[in-house]
C-alpha positions as CSV (number, residue, x, y, z in Angstrom):
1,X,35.8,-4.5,-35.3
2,X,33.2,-1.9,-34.1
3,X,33.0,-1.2,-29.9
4,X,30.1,-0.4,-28.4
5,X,30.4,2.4,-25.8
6,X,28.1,3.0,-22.4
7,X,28.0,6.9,-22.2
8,X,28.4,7.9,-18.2
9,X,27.7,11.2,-17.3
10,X,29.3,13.1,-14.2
11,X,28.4,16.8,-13.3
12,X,31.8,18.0,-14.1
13,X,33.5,16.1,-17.3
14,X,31.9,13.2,-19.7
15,X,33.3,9.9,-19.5
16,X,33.3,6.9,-21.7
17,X,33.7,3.6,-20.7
18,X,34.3,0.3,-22.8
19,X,31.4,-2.0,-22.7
20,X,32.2,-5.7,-23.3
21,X,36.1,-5.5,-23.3
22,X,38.0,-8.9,-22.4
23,X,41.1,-9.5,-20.5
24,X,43.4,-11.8,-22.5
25,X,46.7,-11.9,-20.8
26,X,46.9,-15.3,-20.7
27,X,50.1,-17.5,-22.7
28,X,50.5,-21.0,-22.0
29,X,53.9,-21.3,-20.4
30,X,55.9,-24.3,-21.8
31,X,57.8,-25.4,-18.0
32,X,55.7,-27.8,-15.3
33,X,53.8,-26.0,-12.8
34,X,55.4,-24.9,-9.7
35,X,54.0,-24.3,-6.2
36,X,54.6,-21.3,-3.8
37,X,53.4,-20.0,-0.8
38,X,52.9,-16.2,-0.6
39,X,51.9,-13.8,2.6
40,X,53.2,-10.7,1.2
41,X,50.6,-7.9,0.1
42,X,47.7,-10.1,1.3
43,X,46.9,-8.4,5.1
44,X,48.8,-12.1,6.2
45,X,46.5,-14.3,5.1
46,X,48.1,-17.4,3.7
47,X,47.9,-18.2,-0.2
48,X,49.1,-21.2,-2.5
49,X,49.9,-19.8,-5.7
50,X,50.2,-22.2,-8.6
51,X,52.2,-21.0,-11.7
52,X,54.1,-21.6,-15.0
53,X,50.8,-23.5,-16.2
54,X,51.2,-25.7,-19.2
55,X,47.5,-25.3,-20.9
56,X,44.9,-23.4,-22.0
57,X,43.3,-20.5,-19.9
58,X,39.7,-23.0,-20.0
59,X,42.0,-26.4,-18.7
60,X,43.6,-23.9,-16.1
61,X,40.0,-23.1,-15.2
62,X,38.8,-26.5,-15.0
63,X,41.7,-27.2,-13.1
64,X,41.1,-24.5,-10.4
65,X,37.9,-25.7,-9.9
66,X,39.0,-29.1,-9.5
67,X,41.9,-28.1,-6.9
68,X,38.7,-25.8,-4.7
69,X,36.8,-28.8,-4.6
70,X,39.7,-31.3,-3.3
71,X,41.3,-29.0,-1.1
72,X,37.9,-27.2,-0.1
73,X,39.1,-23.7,0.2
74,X,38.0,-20.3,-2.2
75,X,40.2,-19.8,-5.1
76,X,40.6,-17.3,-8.2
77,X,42.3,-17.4,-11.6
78,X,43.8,-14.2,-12.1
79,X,47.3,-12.6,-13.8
80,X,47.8,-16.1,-15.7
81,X,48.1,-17.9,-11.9
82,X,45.8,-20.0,-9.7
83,X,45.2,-18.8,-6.2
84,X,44.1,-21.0,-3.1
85,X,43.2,-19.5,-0.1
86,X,45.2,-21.6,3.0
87,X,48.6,-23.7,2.9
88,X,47.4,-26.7,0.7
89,X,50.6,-27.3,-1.1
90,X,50.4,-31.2,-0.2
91,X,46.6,-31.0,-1.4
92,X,48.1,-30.0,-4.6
93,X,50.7,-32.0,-4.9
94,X,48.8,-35.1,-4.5
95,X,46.0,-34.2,-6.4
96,X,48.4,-33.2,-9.4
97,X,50.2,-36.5,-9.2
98,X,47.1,-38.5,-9.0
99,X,45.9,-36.4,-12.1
100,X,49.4,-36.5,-13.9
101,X,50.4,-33.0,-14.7
């Protein structure tokens, strides 16, 4: 498997960086998904963290964009873990039950 490399220059040292390098981190975990609200490290904003997810990185995906549109908040998929920006752990809930995960 061959890489292709983008060649930056500086004044002082040469630098190569990766072009077209993926992130796959991701495992299926085999418990139900659990829900937890985290402050820490965020500047005290409020985030619902969803974890232990069951499926495929694509489903979890889907899923997120699911859960942004229901609860109408921002969210992210990153470190194998769905982030929603607020308190919407009964958004969640209801919307996981109603989908049955």
């Amino acid at each position: 498997m061959t890489e292709e490399l983008e060649l930056v220059f500086s004044t002082e040292n040469k630098i190569e960086r990766k072009k077209n390098q993926k992130k796959t981190n991701y495992t299926p975990s085999k418990g139900p998904i659990k829900i937890r609200l985290e402050k820490k490290g965020r500047g005290g904003k409020t985030v619902t963290v969803l974890y232990n997810l069951p499926f495929s990185e694509e489903k979890a995906k889907t899923l997120m964009k699911a859960l942004q549109t229901q609860c109408a908040c921002g969210a992210t998929f990153k470190n194998s873990v769905i982030e929603l920006s607020g308190d919407n752990r009964e958004k969640v809930t209801a919307f996981l039950k109603n989908e049955t995960y």
